[in-house]
C-alpha positions in Angstrom: 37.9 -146.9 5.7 36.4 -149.8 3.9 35.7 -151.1 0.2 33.1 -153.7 -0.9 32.0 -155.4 -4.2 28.4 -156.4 -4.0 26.9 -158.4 -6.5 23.2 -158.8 -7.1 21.4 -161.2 -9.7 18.5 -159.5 -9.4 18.6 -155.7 -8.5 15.2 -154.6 -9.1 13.4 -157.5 -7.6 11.8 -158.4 -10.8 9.0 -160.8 -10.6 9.7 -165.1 -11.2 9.5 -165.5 -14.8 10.6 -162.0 -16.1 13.5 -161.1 -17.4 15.7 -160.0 -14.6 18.6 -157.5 -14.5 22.1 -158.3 -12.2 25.0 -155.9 -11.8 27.9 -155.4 -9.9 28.8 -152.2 -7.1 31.3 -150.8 -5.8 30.9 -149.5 -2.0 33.6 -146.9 -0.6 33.2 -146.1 2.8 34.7 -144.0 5.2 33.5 -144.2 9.1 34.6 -142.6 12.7 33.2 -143.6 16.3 33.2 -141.7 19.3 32.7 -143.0 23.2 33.5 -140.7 25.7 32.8 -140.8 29.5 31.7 -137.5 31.0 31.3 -138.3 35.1 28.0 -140.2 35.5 27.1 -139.6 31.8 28.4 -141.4 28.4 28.7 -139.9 25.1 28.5 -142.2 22.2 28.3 -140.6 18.3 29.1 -142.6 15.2 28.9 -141.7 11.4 29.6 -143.1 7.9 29.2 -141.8 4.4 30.3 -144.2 1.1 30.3 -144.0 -2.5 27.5 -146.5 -4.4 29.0 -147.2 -7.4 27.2 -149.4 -10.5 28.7 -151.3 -13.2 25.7 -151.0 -15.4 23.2 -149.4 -13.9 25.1 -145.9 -13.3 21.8 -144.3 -13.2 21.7 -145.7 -9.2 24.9 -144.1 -8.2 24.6 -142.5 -5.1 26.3 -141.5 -1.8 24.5 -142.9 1.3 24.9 -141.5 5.0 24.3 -142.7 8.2 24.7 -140.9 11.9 24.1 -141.9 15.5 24.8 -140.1 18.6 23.7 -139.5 22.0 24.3 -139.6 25.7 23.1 -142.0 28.4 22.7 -139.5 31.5 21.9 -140.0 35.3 21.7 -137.8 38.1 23.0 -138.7 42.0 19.8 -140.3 43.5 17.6 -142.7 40.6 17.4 -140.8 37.9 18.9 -142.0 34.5 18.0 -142.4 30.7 19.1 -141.9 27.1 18.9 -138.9 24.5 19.3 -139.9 20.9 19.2 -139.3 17.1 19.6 -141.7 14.8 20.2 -141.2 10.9 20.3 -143.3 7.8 20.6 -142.6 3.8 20.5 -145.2 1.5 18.7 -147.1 -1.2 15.5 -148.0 -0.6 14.6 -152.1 -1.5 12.7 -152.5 -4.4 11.0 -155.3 -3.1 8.9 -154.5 -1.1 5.5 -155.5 -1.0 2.8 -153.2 -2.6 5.0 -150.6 -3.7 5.2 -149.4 -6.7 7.6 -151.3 -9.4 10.6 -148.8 -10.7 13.6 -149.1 -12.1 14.8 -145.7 -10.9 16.9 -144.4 -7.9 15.2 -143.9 -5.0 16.6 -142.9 -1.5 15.3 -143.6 1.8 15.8 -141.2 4.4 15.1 -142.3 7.7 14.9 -140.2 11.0 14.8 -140.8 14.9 14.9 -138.5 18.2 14.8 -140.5 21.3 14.3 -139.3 25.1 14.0 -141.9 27.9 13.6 -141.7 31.2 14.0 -143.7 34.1 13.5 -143.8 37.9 14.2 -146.0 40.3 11.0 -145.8 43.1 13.1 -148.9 44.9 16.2 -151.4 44.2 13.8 -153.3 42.2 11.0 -151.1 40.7 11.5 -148.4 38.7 8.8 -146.0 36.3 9.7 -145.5 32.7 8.8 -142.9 29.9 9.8 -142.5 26.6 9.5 -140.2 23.7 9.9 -140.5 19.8 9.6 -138.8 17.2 10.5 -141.2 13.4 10.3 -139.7 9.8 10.6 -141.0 6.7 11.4 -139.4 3.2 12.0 -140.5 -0.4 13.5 -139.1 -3.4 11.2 -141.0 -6.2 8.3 -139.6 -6.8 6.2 -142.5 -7.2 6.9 -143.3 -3.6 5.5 -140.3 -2.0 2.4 -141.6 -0.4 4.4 -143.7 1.4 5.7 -141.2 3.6 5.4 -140.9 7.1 5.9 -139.3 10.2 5.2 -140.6 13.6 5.3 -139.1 17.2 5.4 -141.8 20.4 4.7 -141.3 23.9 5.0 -144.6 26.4 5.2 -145.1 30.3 5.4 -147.9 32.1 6.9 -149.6 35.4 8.9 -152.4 35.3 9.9 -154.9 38.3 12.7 -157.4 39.5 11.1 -160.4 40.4 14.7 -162.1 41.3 18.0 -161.2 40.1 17.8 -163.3 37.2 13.8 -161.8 36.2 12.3 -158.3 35.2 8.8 -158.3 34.4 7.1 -154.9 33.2 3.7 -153.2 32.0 3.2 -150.0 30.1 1.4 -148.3 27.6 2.3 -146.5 24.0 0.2 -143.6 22.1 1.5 -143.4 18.4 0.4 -140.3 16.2 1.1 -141.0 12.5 0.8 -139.0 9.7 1.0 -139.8 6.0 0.9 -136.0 4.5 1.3 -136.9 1.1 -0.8 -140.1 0.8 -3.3 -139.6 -2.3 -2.8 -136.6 -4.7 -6.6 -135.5 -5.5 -5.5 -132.5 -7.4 -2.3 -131.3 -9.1 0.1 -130.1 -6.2 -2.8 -130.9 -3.8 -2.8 -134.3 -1.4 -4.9 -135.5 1.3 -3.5 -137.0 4.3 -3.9 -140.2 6.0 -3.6 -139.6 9.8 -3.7 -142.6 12.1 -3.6 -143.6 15.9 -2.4 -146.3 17.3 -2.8 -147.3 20.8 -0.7 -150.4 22.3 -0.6 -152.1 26.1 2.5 -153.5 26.4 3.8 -156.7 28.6 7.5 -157.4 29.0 9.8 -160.0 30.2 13.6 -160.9 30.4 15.2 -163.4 32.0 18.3 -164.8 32.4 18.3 -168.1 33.7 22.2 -168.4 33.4 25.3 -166.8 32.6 24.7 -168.9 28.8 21.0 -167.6 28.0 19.0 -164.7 28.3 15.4 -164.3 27.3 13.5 -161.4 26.2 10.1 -160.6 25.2 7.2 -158.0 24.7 3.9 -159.2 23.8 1.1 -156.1 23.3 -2.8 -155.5 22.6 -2.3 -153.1 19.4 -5.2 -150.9 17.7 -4.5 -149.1 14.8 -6.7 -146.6 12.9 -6.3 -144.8 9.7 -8.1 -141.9 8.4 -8.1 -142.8 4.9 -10.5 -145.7 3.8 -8.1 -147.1 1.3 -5.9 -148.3 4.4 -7.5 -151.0 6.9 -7.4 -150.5 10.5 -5.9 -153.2 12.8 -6.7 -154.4 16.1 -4.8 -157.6 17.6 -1.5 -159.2 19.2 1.8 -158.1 18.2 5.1 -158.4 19.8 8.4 -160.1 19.8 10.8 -162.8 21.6 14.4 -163.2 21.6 16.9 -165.9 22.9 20.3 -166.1 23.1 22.6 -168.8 23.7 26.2 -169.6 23.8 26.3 -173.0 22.9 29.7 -173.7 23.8 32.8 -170.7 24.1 32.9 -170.6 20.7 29.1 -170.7 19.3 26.6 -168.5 19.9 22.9 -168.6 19.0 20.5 -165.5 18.9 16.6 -166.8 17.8 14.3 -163.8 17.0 10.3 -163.8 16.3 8.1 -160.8 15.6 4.5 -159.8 15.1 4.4 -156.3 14.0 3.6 -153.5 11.3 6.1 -152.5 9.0 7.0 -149.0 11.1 7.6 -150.2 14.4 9.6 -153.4 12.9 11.4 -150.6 10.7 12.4 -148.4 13.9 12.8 -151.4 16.5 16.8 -151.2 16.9 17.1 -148.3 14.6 21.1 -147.0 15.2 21.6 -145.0 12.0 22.3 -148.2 10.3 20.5 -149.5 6.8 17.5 -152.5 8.0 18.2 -156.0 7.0 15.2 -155.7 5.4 12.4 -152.9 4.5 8.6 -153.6 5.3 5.4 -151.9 4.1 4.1 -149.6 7.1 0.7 -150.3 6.0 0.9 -154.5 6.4 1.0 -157.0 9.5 4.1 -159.4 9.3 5.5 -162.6 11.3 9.1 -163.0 11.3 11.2 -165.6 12.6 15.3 -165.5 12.6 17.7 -167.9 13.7 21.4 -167.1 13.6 24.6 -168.7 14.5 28.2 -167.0 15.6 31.3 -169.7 15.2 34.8 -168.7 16.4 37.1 -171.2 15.9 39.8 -169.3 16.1 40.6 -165.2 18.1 40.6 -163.9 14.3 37.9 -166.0 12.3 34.4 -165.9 12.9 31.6 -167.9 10.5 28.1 -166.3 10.5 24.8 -168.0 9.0 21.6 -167.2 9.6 18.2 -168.2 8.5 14.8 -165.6 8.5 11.3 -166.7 7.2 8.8 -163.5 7.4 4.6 -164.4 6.2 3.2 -161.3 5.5 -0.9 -160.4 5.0 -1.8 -158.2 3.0 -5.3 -156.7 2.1 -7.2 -153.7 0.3 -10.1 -152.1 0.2 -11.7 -153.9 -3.4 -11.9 -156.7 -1.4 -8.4 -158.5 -2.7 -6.5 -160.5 -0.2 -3.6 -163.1 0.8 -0.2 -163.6 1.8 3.1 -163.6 1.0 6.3 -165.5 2.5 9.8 -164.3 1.9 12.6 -167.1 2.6 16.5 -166.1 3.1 19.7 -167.8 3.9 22.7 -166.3 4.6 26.8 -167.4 4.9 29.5 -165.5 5.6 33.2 -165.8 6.8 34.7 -162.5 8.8 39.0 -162.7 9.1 40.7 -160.2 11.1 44.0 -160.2 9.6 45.3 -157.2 12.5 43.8 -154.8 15.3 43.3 -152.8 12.0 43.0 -154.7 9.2 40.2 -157.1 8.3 38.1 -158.8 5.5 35.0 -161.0 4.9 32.3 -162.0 2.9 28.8 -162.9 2.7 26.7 -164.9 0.5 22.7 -164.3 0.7 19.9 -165.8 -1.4 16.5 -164.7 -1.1 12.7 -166.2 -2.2 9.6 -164.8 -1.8 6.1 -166.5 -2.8 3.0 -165.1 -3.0 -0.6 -165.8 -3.7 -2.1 -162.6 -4.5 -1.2 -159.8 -7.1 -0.6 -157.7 -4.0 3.0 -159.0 -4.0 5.3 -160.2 -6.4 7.4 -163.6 -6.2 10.6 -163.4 -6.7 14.3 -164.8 -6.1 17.4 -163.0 -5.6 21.2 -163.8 -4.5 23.4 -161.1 -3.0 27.2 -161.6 -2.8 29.4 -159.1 -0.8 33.1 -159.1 0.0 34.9 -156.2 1.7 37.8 -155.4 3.2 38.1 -152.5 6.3 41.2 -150.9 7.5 40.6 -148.7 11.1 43.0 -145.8 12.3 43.1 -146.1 16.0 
């Protein structure tokens, strides 16, 4: 059971120099987790519902969801994998770039079922496959075309160099669909399907007990049925590191390359994204965040993330667009049960094209949780 205040200065994400409207919500939450051990398998299930509630702007009220579960199964000889599903309901940013500007609710529903597969041809080697199937809905109307679906197929074998290095290759087939993507007549719409084709190369090492490395860089090629979107064809990919500094700090440095859908469905648990990103664009991200613990019961988060996004359309109109945001918080555990926090964020975007609109927004947020064990 938790409760939050959130305060934003600007809600709507209403362009530099505009008048811009802030307001004040109330978050009531409610959550339960499950992990239970079945012989060789695990069950794990989580899910959360709480009431949005505006000071102004009642209009936005709403009650978001989220749900996760699934089982991480293996047999007796080198069998194992994971079978998920992954939920989330919530309010979808108004910021993002090329959408549509509205001051009315709009909820994003977001969907994923996960199978994977592994098996181990030696100690070191094994084959992998995966499948996915993501969705995403929204309530606004004005939003519609920018719904998709997307089915994923990848296999791959990875390898154990040393203890401390696994190196792998594979390859991923995404089918997308866009079913609702331009409305030529009343009540009828003409899809965009797309294909996207990726070779994949991934790392991760740990050169000591302090650091681990991971990484993924891939060959992508993207095509899209509908001329309006452009095709793509490059590098994508992504890089981690973390660090503990010392017993008390940690560091965790992110970068990635990457559409808005597969960033949007990287690490998707059920849980609302930091941040939303157009399926249609190509964006570089870089993170750096910090964990200090001076004490069991206090921990200090801050955090940094600068994301230059390109953007283009079929008139001919080009450019980019950076978003800047800085983060602080403080997190208390009072008891085993009992514990509050909160976080300050401010956020900047830039822009030279009328693809995207600047903008600058601060988000406050302090909550307190109470658990029932």
């Amino acid at each position: 059971m938790s409760q939050a205040f959130t305060h934003d200065t600007n809600l709507f994400r209403s362009p530099s120099g505009t008048p811009s409207e802030s307001d004040l919500r109330s978050v009531t939450g409610l959550a339960a987790e499950l992990s239970q051990p079945m012989g060789r398998q695990r069950l794990h299930a989580s899910a959360a519902v709480a009431a949005h509630r505006f000071r102004d702007f009642d209009s936005l009220d709403h009650v978001a969801s989220s749900a996760h579960a699934g089982i991480d199964w293996s047999t007796v000889e080198r069998l194992s994998g994971t079978l998920r599903y992954a939920y989330n309901r919530s309010l979808a940013d108004y910021g993002t770039a090329g959408a549509p500007r509205i001051t009315t609710r709009n909820l994003e529903s977001a969907q994923l079922a996960e199978f994977t597969a592994r098996y181990g041809i030696t100690a070191r080697t094994a084959l992998r496959a995966g499948l996915e199937h993501r969705r995403v809905d929204y309530s606004a109307q004005a939003f519609r075309d920018r719904e998709y679906r997307q089915d994923v197929v990848a296999l791959g074998i990875e390898h154990g160099v040393e203890r401390a290095l696994r190196l792998g290759v594979g390859v991923r087939h995404t089918d997308g669909r866009r079913p609702r993507f331009t409305e030529v007549s009343p009540g009828v719409f003409r899809a965009d399907d797309s294909t996207r084709r990726d070779v994949d190369l991934t790392a991760e090492w740990t050169p000591t007990g302090r650091s681990t490395f991971n990484g993924r860089i891939s060959h992508s090629r993207e095509d899209h049925s509908a001329p309006e979107l452009a095709d793509f064809s490059g590098i994508t990919g992504s890089l981690g590191w973390d660090y503990a500094l010392t017993g008390k700090i940690r560091m965790r440095a992110q970068f990635d390359r990457d559409t808005g859908a597969e960033t949007r469905f990287a690490d998707f648990t059920g849980g609302a994204p930091d941040y939303t990103l157009d399926s249609s664009r190509v964006t570089n991200t870089a993170q750096l965040g910090l964990r200090y613990a001076p004490t069991a019961k206090i921990e200090v988060q801050t955090g940094y993330r600068h994301s230059t996004g390109k953007l283009s359309n079929t008139s001919g109109e080009s450019g980019r667009d950076t978003t800047r945001a800085v983060n602080l918080g403080i997190h208390y555990a009072i008891s085993r049960s009992f514990d509050i926090g909160c976080q300050w964020q401010h956020e900047r975007r830039t822009s030279d094209t009328s693809l995207s609109s600047p903008y600058r927004a601060t988000v406050t947020t302090c909550l307190a949780r109470l658990a029932l064990r």
